[in-house]
C-alpha positions as CSV (number, residue, x, y, z in Angstrom):
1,X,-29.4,-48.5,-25.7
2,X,-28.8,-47.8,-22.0
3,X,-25.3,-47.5,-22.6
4,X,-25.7,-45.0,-25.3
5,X,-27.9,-42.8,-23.2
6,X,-25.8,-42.9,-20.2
7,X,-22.9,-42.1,-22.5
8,X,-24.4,-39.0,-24.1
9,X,-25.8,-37.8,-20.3
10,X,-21.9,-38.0,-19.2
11,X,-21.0,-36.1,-22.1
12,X,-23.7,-33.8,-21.8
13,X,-22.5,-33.1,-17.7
14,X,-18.8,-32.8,-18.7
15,X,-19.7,-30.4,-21.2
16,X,-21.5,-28.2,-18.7
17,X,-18.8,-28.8,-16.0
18,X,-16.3,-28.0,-18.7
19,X,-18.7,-24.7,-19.7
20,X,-18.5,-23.6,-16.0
21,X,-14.9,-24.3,-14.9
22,X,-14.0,-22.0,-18.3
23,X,-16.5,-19.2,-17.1
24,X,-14.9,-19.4,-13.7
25,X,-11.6,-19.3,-14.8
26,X,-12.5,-16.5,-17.1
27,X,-13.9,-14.2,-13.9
28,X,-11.2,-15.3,-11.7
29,X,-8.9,-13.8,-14.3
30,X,-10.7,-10.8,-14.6
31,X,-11.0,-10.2,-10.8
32,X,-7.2,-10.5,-10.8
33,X,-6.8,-8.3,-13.8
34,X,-9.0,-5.4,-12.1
35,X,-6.9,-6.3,-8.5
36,X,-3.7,-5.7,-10.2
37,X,-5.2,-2.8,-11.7
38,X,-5.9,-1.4,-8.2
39,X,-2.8,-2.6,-7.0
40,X,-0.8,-0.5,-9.2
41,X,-2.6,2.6,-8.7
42,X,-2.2,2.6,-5.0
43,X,1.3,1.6,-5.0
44,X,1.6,5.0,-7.2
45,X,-0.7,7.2,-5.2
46,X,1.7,6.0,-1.8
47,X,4.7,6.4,-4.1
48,X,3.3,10.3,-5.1
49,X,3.0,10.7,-0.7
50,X,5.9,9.3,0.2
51,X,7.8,12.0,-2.0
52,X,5.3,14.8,-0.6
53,X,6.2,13.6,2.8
54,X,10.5,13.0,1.9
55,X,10.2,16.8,0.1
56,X,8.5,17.9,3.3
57,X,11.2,16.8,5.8
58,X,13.7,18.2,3.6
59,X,12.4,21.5,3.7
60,X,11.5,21.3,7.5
61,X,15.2,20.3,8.1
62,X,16.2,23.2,5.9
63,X,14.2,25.4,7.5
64,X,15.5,24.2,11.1
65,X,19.2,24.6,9.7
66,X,18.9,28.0,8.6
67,X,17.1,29.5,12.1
68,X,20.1,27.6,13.9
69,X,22.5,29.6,11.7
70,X,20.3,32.7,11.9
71,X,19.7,32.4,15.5
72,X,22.4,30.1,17.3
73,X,22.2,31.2,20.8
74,X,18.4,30.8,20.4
75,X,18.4,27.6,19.2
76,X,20.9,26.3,22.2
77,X,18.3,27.8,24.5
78,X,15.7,25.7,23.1
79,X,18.0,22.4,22.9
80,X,19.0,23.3,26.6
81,X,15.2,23.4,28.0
82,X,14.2,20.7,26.2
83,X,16.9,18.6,27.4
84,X,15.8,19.4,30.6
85,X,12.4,18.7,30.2
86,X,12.9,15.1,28.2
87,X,15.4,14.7,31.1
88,X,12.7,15.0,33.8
89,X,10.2,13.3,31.9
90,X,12.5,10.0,32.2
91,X,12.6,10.5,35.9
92,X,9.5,9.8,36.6
């Protein structure tokens, strides 16, 4: 009799240890599924900048390229002083 009742209480515990490792499981997967989720949409929203950013420095090179053309001897004057002033910077 005490055998019987000690076996049905060890069944009755694995059962709710087997209840709660399920639920667990099941919210671990969830928590992974909604961490993906958020994964992927920030790896597209820094995807979506850093083509802003590329298509940025293309046009600011652009830009740059065409007042050089536009404007050589100006744009040697500018390389010239800033030479000098990087130049003096280092000095120090």
């Amino acid at each position: 009799m005490r055998a019987e009742k000690s076996n049905k209480s060890t069944e009755k515990v694995a059962r709710k240890l087997h209840n709660g490792i399920d639920a667990a499981d099941e919210r671990i997967d969830e928590a992974v599924d909604a961490f993906s989720e958020r994964l992927a949409k920030l790896e597209d929203r820094l995807r979506e900048q850093g083509d802003k950013l590329l298509s940025n420095a293309r046009d600011a090179r652009d830009s740059a390229s065409e007042q050089v053309r536009a404007h050589p001897l100006a744009a040697f004057g500018v390389a010239f002083v800033a030479g000098i002033t990087i130049a003096r910077l280092f000095r120090r």
